[in-house]
GUNUVO-868576 format. One record per atom (N, C-alpha, C, O, CB): x, y, z. Coordinates in steps of 0.02 Angstrom, whole numbers, padded with zeros to 5 digits. Glycine has a CB too. Example, Ala and Ser with C-alpha at 12.3 -4.5 7.8 and 13.67 -1.06 7.14 Angstrom:
2
<xx->00660	yy->-00284	zz->00390>
<xx->00615	yy->-00225	zz->00390>
<xx->00660	yy->-00165	zz->00390>
<xx->00712	yy->-00166	zz->00423>
<xx->00565	yy->-00224	zz->00452>
<xx->00642	yy->-00112	zz->00354>
<xx->00684	yy->-00053	zz->00357>
<xx->00645	yy->00002	zz->00394>
<xx->00670	yy->00057	zz->00402>
<xx->00704	yy->-00030	zz->00286>
This chain:
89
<xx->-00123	yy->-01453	zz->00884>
<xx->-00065	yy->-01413	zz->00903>
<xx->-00086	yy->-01340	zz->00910>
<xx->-00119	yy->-01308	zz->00869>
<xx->-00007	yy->-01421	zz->00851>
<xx->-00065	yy->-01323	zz->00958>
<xx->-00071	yy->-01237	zz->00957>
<xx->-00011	yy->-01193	zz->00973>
<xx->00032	yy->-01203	zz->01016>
<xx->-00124	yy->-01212	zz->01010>
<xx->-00016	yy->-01143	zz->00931>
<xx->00047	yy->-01112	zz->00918>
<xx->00035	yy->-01047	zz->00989>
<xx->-00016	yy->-01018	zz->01006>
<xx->00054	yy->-01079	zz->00821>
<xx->00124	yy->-01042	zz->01023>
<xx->00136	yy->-00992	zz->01043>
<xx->00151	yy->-00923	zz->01021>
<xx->00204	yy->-00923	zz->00990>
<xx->00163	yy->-01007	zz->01064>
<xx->00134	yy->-00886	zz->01024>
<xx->00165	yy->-00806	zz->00986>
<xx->00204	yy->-00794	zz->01038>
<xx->00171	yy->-00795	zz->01090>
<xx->00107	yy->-00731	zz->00968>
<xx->00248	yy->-00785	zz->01044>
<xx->00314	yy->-00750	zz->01099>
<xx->00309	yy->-00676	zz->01088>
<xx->00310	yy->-00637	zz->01136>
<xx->00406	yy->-00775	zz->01077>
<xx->00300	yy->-00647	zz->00995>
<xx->00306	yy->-00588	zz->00985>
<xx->00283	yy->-00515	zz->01021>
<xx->00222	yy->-00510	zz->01021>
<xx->00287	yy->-00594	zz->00939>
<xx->00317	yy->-00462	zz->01049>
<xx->00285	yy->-00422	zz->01081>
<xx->00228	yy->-00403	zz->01010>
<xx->00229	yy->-00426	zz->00952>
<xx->00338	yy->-00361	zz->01119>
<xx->00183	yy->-00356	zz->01040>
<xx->00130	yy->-00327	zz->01020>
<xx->00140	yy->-00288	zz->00947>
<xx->00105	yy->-00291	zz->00897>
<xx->00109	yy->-00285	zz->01076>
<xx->00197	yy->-00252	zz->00958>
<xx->00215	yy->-00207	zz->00884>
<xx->00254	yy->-00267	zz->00829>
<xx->00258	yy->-00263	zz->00767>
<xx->00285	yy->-00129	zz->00905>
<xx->00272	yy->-00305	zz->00861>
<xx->00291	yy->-00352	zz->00812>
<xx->00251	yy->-00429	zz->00789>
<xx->00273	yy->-00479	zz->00761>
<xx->00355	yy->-00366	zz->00836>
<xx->00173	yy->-00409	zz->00817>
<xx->00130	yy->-00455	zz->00778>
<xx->00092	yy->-00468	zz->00731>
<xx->00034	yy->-00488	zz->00726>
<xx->00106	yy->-00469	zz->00795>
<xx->00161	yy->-00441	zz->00675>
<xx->00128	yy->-00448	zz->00616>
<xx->00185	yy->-00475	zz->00554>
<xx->00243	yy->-00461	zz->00539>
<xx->00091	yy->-00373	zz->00601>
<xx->00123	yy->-00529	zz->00526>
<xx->00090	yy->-00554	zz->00494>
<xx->00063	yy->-00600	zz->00571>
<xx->00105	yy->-00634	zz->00600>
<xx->00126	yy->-00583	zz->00425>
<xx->-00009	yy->-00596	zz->00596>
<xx->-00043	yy->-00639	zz->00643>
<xx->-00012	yy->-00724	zz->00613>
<xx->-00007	yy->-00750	zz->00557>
<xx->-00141	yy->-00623	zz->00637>
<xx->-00002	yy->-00738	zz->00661>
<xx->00014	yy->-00815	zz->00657>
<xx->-00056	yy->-00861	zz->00639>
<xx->-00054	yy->-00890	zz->00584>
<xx->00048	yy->-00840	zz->00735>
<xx->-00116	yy->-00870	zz->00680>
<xx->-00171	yy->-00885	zz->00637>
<xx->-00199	yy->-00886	zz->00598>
<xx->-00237	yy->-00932	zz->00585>
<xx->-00194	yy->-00879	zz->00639>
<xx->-00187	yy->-00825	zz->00554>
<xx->-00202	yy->-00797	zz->00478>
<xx->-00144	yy->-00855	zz->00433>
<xx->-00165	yy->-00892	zz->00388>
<xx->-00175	yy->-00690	zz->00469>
<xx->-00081	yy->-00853	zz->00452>
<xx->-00016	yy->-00895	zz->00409>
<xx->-00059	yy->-00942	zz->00434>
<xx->-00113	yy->-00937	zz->00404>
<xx->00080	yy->-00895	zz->00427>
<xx->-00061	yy->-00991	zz->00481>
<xx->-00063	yy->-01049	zz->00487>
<xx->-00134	yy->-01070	zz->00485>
<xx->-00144	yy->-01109	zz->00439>
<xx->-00029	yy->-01066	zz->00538>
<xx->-00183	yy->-01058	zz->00517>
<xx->-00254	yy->-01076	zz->00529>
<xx->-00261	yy->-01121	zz->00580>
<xx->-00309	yy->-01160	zz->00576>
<xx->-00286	yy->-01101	zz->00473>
<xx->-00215	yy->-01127	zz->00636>
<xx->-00229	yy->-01153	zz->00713>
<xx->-00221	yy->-01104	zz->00742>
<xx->-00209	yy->-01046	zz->00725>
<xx->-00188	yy->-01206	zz->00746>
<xx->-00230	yy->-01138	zz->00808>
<xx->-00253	yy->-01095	zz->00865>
<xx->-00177	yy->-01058	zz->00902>
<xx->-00127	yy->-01090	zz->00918>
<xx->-00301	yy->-01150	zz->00925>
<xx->-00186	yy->-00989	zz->00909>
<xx->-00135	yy->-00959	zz->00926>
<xx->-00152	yy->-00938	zz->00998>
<xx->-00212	yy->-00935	zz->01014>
<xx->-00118	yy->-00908	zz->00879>
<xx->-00102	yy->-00924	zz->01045>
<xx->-00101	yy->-00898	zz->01110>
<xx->-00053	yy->-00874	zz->01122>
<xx->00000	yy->-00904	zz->01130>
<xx->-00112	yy->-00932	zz->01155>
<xx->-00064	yy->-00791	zz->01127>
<xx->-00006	yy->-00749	zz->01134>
<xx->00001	yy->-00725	zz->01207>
<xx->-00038	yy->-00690	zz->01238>
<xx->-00011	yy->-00688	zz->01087>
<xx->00062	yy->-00752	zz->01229>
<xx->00106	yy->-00761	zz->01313>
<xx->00169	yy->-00730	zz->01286>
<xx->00196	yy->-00740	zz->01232>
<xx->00126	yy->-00859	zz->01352>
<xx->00188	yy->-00684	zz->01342>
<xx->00260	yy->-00664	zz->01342>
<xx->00286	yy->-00720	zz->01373>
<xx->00256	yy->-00768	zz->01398>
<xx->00280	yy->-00597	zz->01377>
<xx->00364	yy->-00703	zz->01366>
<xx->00426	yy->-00745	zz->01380>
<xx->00409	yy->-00719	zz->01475>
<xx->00403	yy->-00764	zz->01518>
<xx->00520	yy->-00712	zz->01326>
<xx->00405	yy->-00667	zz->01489>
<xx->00392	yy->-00659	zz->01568>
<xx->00341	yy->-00693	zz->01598>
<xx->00347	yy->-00705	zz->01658>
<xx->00380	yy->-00594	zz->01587>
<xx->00285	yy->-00713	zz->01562>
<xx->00240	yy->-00752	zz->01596>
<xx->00246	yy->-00811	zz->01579>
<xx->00195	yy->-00842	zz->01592>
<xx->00179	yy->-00736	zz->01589>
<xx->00290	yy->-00847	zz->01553>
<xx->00310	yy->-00905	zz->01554>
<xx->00357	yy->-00912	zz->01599>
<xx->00356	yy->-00970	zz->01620>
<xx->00325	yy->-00924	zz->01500>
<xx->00405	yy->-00875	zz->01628>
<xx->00479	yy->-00878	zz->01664>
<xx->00446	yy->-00863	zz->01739>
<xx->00480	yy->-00858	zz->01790>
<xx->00548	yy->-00809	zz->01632>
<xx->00375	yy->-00856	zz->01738>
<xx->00361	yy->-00818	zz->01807>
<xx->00304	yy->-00879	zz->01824>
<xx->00282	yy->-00874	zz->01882>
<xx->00327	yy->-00722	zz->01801>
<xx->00274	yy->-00939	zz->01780>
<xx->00249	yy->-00998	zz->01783>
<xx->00161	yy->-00945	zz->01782>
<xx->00115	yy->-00971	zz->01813>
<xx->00284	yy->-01057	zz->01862>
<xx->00150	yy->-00887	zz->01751>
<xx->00076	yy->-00870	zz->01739>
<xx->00059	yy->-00866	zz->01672>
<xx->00027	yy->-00816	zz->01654>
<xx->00057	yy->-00807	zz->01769>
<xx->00075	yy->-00915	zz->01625>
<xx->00060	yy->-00916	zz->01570>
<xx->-00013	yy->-00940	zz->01542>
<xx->-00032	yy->-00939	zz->01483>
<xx->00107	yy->-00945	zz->01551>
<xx->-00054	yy->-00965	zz->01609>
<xx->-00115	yy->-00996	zz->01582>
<xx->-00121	yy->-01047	zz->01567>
<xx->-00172	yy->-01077	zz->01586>
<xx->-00137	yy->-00976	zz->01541>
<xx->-00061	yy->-01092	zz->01515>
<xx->-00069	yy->-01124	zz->01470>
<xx->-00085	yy->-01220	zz->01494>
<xx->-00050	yy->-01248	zz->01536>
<xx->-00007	yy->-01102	zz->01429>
<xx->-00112	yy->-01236	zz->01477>
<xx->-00138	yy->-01326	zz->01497>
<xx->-00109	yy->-01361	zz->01469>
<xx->-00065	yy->-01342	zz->01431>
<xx->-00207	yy->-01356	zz->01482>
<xx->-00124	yy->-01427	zz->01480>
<xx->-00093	yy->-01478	zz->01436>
<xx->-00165	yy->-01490	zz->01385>
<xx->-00159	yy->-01502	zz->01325>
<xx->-00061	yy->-01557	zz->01485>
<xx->-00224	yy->-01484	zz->01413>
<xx->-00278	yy->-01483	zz->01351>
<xx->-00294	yy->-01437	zz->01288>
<xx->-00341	yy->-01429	zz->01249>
<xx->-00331	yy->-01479	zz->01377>
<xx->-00220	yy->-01407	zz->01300>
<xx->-00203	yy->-01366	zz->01217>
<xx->-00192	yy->-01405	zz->01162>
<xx->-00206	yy->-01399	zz->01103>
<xx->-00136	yy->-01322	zz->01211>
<xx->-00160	yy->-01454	zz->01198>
<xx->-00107	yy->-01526	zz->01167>
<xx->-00062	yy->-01485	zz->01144>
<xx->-00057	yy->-01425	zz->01159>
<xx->-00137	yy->-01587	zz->01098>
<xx->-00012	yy->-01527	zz->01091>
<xx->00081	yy->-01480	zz->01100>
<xx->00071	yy->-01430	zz->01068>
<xx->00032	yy->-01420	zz->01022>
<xx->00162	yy->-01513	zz->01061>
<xx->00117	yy->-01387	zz->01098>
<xx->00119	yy->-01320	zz->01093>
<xx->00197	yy->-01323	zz->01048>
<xx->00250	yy->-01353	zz->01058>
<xx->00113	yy->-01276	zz->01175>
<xx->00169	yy->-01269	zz->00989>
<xx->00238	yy->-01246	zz->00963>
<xx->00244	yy->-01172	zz->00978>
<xx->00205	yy->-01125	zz->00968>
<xx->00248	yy->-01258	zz->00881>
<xx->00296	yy->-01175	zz->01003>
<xx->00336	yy->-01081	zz->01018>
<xx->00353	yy->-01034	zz->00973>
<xx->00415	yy->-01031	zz->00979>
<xx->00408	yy->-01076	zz->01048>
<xx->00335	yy->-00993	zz->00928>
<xx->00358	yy->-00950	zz->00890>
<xx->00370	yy->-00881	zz->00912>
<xx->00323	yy->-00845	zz->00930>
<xx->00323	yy->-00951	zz->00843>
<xx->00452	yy->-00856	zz->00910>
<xx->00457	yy->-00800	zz->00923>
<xx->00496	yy->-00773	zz->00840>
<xx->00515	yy->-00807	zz->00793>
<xx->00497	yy->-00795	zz->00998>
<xx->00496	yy->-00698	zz->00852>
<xx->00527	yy->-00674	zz->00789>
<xx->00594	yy->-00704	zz->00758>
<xx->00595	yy->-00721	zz->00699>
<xx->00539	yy->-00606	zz->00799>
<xx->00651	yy->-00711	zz->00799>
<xx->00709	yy->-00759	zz->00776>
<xx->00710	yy->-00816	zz->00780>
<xx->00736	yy->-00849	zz->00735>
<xx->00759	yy->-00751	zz->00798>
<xx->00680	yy->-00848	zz->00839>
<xx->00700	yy->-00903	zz->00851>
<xx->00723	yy->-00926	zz->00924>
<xx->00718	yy->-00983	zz->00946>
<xx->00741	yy->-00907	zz->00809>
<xx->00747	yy->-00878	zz->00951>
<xx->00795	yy->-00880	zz->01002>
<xx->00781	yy->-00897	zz->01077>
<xx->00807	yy->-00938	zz->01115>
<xx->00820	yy->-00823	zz->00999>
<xx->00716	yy->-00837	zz->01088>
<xx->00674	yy->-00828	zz->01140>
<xx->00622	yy->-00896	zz->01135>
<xx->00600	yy->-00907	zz->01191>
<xx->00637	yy->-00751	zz->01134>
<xx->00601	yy->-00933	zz->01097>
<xx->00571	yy->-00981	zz->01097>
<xx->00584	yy->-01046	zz->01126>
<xx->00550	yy->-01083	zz->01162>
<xx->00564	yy->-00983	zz->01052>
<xx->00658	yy->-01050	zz->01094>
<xx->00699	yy->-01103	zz->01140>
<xx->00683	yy->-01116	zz->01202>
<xx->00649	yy->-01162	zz->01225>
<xx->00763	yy->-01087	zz->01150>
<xx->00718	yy->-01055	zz->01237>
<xx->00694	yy->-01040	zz->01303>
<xx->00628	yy->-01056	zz->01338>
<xx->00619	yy->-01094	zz->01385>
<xx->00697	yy->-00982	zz->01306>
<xx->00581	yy->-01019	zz->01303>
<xx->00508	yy->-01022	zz->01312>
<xx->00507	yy->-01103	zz->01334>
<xx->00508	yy->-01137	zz->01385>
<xx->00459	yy->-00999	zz->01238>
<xx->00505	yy->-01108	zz->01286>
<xx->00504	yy->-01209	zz->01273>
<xx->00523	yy->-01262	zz->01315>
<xx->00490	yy->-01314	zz->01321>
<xx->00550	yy->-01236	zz->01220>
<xx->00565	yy->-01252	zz->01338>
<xx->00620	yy->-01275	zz->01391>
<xx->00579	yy->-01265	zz->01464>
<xx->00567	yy->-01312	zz->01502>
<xx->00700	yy->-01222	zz->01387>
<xx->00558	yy->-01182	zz->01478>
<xx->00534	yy->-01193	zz->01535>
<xx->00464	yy->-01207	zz->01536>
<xx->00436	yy->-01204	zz->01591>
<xx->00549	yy->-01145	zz->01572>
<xx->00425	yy->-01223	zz->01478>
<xx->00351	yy->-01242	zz->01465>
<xx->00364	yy->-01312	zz->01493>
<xx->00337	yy->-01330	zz->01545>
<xx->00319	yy->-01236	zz->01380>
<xx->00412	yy->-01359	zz->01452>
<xx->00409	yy->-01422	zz->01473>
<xx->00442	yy->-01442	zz->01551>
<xx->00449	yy->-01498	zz->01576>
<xx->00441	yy->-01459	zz->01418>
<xx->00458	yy->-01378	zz->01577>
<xx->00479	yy->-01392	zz->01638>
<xx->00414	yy->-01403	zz->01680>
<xx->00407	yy->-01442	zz->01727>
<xx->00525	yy->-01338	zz->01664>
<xx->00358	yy->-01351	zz->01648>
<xx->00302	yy->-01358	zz->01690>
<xx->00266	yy->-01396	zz->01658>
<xx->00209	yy->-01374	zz->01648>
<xx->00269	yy->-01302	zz->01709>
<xx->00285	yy->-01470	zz->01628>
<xx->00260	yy->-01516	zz->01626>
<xx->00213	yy->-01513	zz->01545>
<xx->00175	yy->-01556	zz->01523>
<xx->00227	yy->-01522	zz->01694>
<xx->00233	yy->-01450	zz->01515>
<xx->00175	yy->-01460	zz->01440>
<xx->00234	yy->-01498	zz->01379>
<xx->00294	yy->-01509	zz->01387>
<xx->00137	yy->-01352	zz->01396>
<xx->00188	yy->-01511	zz->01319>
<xx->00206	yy->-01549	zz->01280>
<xx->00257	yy->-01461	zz->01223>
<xx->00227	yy->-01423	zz->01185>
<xx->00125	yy->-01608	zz->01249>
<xx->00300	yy->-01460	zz->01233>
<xx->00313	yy->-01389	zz->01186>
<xx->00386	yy->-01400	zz->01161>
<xx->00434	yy->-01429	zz->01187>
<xx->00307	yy->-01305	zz->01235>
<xx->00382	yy->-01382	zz->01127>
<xx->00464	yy->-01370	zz->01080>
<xx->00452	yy->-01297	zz->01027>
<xx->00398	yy->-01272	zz->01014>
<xx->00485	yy->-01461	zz->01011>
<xx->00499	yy->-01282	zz->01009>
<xx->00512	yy->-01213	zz->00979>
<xx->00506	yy->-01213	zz->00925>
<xx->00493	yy->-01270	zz->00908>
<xx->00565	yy->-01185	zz->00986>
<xx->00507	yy->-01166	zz->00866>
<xx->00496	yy->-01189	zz->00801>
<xx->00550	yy->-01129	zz->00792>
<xx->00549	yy->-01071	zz->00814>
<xx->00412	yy->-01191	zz->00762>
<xx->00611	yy->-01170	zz->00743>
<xx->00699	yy->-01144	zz->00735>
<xx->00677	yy->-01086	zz->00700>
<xx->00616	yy->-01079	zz->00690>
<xx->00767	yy->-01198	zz->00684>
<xx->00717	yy->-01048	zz->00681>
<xx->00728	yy->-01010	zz->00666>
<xx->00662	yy->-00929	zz->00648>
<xx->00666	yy->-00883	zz->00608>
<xx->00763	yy->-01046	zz->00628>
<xx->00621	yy->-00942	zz->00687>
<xx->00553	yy->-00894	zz->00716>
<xx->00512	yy->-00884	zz->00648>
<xx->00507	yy->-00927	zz->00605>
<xx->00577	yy->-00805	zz->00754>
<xx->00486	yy->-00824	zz->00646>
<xx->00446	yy->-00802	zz->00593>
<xx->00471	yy->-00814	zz->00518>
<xx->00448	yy->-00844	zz->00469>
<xx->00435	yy->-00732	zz->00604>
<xx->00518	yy->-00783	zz->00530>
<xx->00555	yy->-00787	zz->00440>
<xx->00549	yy->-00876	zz->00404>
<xx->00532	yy->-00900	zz->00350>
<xx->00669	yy->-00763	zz->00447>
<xx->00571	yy->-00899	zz->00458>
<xx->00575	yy->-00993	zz->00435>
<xx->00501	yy->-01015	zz->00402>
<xx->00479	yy->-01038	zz->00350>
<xx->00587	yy->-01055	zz->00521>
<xx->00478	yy->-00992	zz->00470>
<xx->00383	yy->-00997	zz->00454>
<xx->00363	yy->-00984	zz->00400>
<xx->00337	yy->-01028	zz->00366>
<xx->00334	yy->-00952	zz->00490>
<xx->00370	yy->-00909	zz->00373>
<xx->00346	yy->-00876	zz->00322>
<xx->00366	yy->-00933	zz->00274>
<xx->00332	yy->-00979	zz->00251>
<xx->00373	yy->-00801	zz->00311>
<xx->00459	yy->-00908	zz->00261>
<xx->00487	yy->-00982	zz->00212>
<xx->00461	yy->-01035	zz->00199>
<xx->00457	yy->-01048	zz->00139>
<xx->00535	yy->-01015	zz->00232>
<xx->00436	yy->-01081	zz->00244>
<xx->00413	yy->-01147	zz->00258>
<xx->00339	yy->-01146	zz->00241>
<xx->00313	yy->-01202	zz->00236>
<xx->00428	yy->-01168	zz->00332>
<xx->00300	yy->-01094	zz->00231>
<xx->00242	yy->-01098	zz->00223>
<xx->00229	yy->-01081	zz->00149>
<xx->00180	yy->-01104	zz->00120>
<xx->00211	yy->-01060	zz->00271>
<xx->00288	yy->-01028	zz->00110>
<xx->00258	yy->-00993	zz->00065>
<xx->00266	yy->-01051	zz->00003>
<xx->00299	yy->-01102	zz->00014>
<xx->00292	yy->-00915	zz->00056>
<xx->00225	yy->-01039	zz->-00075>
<xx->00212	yy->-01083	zz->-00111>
<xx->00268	yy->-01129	zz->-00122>
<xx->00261	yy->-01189	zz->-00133>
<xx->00188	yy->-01058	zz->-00161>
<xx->00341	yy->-01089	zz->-00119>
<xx->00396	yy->-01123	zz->-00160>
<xx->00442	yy->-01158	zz->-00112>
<xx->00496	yy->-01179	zz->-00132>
<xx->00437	yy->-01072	zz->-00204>
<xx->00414	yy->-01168	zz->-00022>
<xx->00434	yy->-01191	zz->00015>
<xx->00496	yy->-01185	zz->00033>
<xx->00519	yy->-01226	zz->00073>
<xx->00419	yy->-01231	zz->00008>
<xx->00533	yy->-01137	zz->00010>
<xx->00598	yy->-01125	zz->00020>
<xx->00623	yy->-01112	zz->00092>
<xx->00683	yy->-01101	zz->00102>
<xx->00613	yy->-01075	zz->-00021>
C-alpha cells in the first residue's frame, strides 16, 4: 500500500513515512483533478491522506475514476495520529 499526502507543503508535518513506514507520494488535489498525478497501478492501493479528511474523499473518487485501486483514510491526519499512537484511541 502506498500512502497519498494531499497535504500542501506547510502542512507536512508530522511526514507521513516517518508515522507509518510505507511509501508516501505527495500529489496535490489539482494534479489529481487535472489526471497528472503520475500515479500507476504498480503502486498497488493507494490510501489518500489529507489533513481533515475531506479533500481525500474526493482525491479517491477521481483516482479510481482513473482506474487505481484508492480509497481515503476518514477523518485525515488527526485519525492517523489517533489510530497509530500507543493507546489507539
Amino acid at each position: 500500500m502506498t500512502l497519498i499526502d494531499l497535504r500542501p507543503e506547510a502542512l507536512r508535518s508530522p511526514p507521513l513515512a516517518d508515522l507509518t513506514g510505507r511509501p508516501v507520494r505527495v500529489v496535490s488535489l489539482d494534479e489529481i483533478e487535472n489526471g497528472a498525478h503520475g500515479l500507476t497501478r504498480d503502486l498497488g492501493p493507494l490510501l489518500v491522506v489529507c489533513e481533515r479528511g475531506v479533500r481525500s474523499s474526493l482525491a479517491a473518487r477521481y483516482l479510481n475514476a482513473d482506474g487505481l485501486d484508492a480509497r481515503a483514510y476518514p477523518g485525515g491526519v488527526p485519525a492517523l495520529l489517533a489510530a497509530l499512537s500507543p493507546s489507539g484511541s
